[in-house]
C-alpha positions as CSV (number, residue, x, y, z in Angstrom):
1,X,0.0,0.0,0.0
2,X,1.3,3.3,-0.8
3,X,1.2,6.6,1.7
4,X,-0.8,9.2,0.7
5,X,0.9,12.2,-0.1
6,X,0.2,15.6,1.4
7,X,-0.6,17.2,-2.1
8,X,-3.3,14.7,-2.6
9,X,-4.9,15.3,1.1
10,X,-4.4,18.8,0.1
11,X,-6.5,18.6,-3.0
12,X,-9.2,16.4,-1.3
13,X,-9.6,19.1,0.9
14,X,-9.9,22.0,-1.1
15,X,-12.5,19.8,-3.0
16,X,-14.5,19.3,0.0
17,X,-14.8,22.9,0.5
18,X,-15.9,23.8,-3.1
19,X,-18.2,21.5,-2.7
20,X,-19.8,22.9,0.7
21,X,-19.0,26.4,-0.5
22,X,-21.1,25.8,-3.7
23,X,-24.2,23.7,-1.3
24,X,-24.2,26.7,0.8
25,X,-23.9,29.5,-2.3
26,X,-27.4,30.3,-2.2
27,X,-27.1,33.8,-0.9
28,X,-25.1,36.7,-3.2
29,X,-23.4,39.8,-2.1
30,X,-26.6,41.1,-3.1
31,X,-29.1,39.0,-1.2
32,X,-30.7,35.4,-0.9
33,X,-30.2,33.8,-4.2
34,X,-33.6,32.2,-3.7
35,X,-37.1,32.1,-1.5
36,X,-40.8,31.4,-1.3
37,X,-43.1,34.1,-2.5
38,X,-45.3,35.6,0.5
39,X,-47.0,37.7,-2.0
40,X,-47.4,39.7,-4.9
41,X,-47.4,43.6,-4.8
42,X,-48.1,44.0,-8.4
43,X,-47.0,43.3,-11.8
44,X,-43.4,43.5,-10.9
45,X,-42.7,43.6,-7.4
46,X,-43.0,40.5,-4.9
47,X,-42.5,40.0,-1.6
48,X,-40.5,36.5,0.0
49,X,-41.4,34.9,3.5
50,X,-38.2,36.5,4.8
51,X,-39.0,40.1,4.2
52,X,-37.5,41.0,1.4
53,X,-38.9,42.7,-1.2
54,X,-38.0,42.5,-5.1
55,X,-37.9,44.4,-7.8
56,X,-37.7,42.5,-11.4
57,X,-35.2,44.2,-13.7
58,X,-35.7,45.8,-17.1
59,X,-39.3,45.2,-16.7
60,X,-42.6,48.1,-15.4
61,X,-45.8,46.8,-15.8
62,X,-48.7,49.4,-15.4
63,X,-49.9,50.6,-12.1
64,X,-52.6,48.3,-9.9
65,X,-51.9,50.0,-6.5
66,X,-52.1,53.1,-3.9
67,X,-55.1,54.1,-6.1
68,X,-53.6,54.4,-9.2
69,X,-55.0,51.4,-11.5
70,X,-53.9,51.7,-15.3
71,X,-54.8,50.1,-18.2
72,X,-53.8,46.2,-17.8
73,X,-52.4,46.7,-14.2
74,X,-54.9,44.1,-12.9
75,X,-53.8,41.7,-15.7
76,X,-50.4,42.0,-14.7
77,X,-50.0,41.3,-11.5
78,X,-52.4,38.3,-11.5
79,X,-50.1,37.1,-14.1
80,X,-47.4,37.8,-11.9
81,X,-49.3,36.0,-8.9
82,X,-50.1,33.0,-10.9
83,X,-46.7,32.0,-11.7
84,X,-44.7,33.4,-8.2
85,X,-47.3,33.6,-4.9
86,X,-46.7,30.9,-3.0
87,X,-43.7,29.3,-4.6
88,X,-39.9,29.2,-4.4
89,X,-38.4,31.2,-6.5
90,X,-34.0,31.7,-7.8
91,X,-33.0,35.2,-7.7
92,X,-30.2,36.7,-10.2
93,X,-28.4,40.0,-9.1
94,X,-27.3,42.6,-12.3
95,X,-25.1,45.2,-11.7
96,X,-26.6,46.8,-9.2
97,X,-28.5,45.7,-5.7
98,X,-31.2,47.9,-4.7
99,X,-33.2,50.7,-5.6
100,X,-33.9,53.8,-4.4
101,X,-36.7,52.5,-3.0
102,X,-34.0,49.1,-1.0
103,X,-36.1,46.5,-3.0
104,X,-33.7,44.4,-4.8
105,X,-33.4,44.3,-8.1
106,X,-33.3,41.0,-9.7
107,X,-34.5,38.6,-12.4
108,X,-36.6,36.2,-10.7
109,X,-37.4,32.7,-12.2
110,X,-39.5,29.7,-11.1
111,X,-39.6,26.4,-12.4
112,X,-36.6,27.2,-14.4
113,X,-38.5,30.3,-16.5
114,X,-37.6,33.7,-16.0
115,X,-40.8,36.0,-15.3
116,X,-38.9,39.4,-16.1
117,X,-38.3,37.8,-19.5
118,X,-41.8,36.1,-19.6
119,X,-43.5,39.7,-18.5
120,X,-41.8,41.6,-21.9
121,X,-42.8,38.9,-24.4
122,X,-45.9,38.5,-23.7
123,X,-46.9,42.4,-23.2
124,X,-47.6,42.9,-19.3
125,X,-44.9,45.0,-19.1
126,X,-42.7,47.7,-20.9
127,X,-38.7,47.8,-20.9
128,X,-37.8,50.2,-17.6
129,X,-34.1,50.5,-17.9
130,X,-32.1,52.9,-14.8
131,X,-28.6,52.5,-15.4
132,X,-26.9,50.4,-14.3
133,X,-28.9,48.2,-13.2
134,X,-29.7,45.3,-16.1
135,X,-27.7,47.3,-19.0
136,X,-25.7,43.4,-19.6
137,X,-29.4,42.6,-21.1
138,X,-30.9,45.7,-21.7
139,X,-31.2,44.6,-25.8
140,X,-32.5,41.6,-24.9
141,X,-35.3,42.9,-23.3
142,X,-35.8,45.6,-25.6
143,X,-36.1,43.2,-28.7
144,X,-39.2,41.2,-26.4
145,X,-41.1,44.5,-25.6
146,X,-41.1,45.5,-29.3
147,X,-42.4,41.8,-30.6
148,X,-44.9,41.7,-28.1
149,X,-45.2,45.2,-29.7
150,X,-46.0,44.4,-32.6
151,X,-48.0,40.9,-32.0
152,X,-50.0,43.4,-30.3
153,X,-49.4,41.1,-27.3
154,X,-50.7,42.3,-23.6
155,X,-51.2,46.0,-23.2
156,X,-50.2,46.5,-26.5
157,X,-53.2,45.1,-27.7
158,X,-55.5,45.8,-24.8
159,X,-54.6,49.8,-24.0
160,X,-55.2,52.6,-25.9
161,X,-52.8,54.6,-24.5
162,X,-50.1,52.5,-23.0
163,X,-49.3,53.8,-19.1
164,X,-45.5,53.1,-19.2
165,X,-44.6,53.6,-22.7
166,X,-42.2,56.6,-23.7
């Protein structure tokens, strides 16, 4: 039988840390990298069990709140709440953290489908862009807002003047 040698115990080692590093990696320098919806606000905000409430990036959906109810508001954030309240959801950080309100900003997916992504294409929501928070994607999400655009997708279709457009 031959020893083992102290680079090889040295390498298992560092393996075994990766590996609880990555198991425990569920929080970012941002925030929790995932959660359970408590609730919805509205078409782009959410709230987890732990307190914290989020933002989605690139996307505004019209108003359903305070008072202030705009064309397709309502449509959004029971979309919203049909695909979030209630379940666990992964959280991804862009370049910036918070907003000037401390929500975090993030692109929120469930079930492995991105609802910031989902809102744009199918027309509950209009590309909100503050830099620099989401400027890595900003094209991307621009390119979904103007075929849903054109489709006539969502409030596109439904609004005669659309509340968050230029």
């Amino acid at each position: 039988m031959r020893p083992v040698s102290g680079w090889r115990v040295l390498f298992v080692a560092l393996g075994l840390v990766l590996i609880v590093l990555c198991a425990c990696g569920s929080e970012s320098a941002c925030g929790p990298g995932a959660g359970v919806v408590s609730r919805v606000v509205d078409g782009d905000t959410l709230v987890l069990q732990s307190g914290e409430r989020v933002r989605y990036l690139l996307v505004d959906t019209p108003e359903s709140t305070g008072g202030k109810h705009e064309c397709f508001g309502s449509e959004a954030r029971d979309f919203n709440r049909s695909l979030v309240e209630g379940r666990n959801v992964r959280l991804e950080y862009g370049e910036a953290c918070t907003d000037r309100y401390g929500r975090l900003l993030a692109y929120v997916s469930v079930d492995g489908r991105e609802v910031n992504a989902l809102l744009a294409r199918e027309g509950y929501a209009c590309v909100y862009y503050v830099a620099p928070a989401g400027g890595s994607r900003r094209s991307e999400f621009e390119a979904l807002e103007s075929s849903a655009r054109r489709a006539g997708r969502g409030l596109w279709g439904a609004c005669s003047a659309v509340p968050c457009s230029r």
